[in-house]
C-alpha positions, 0 to 999 in steps of 0.5 A: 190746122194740119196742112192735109185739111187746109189742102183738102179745104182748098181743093174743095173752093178751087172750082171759085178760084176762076172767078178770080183773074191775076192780080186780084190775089188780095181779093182771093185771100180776103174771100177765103178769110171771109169765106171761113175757109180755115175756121177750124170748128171746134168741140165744145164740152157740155159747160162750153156748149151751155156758154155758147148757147146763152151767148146765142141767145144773146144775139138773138135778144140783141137783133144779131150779131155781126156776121164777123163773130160767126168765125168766134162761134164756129171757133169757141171762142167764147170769151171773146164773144162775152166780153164783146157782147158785155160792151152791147148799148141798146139804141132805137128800141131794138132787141129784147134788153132783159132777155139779152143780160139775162142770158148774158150774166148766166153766161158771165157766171158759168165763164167766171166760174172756170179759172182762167187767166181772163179772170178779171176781164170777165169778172168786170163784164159780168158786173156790167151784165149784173149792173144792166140786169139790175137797172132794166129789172128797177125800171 
């Protein structure tokens, strides 16, 4: 982030800054972080934005998400959300389980179909969402 943002970003948080005594500067820097203060959003071309929302219907079909992997959406980074959310194990009959890896093999294939030097990490995380897919479809 150029230091001309990141001086107006801070400017617009320093009214906070009281909240905050001497000595508790971890706590204001873990506000900040937390806060996605310098999350820079990026723009996403129209075959990221795809990506994104199915990712986004994949939280949605999980129950959520943690709050962390907001900074990844506001970010793009859709690969590490992928291969995150291509880890996902259904407990106590939470979420919706063919809502989620259908969305998530459609996002797996359009990921898979870029070259990227992840190609194999997604690759396998798109066999795990083919393979999920495929078992809750037989049952």
């Amino acid at each position: 982030m150029p230091r001309t943002d990141a001086e107006a970003r801070l400017r617009e948080v320093e009214p906070l800054f009281s909240d905050f005594a001497v000595g508790e500067e971890e706590d204001l820097a873990y506000f900040l972080r937390f806060g996605h203060v310098f999350i820079v959003d990026r723009v996403l071309e129209e075959h990221e934005e795809r990506i994104r929302d199915l990712l986004g219907t994949a939280a949605g079909a999980r129950g959520g998400y943690p709050a962390g992997l907001l900074a990844w959406f506001r970010a793009g980074e859709l690969t590490k959300i992928f291969l995150y959310f291509a880890k996902t194990r259904f407990r106590d009959g939470r979420g919706s389980p063919p809502e989620f890896w259908a969305a998530m093999t459609a996002a797996g294939e359009l990921l898979a179909s870029q070259d990227r030097p992840d190609h194999e990490e997604v690759n396998a995380g798109l066999e795990r969402c083919r393979t999920q897919a495929a078992a809750i479809s037989a049952k």
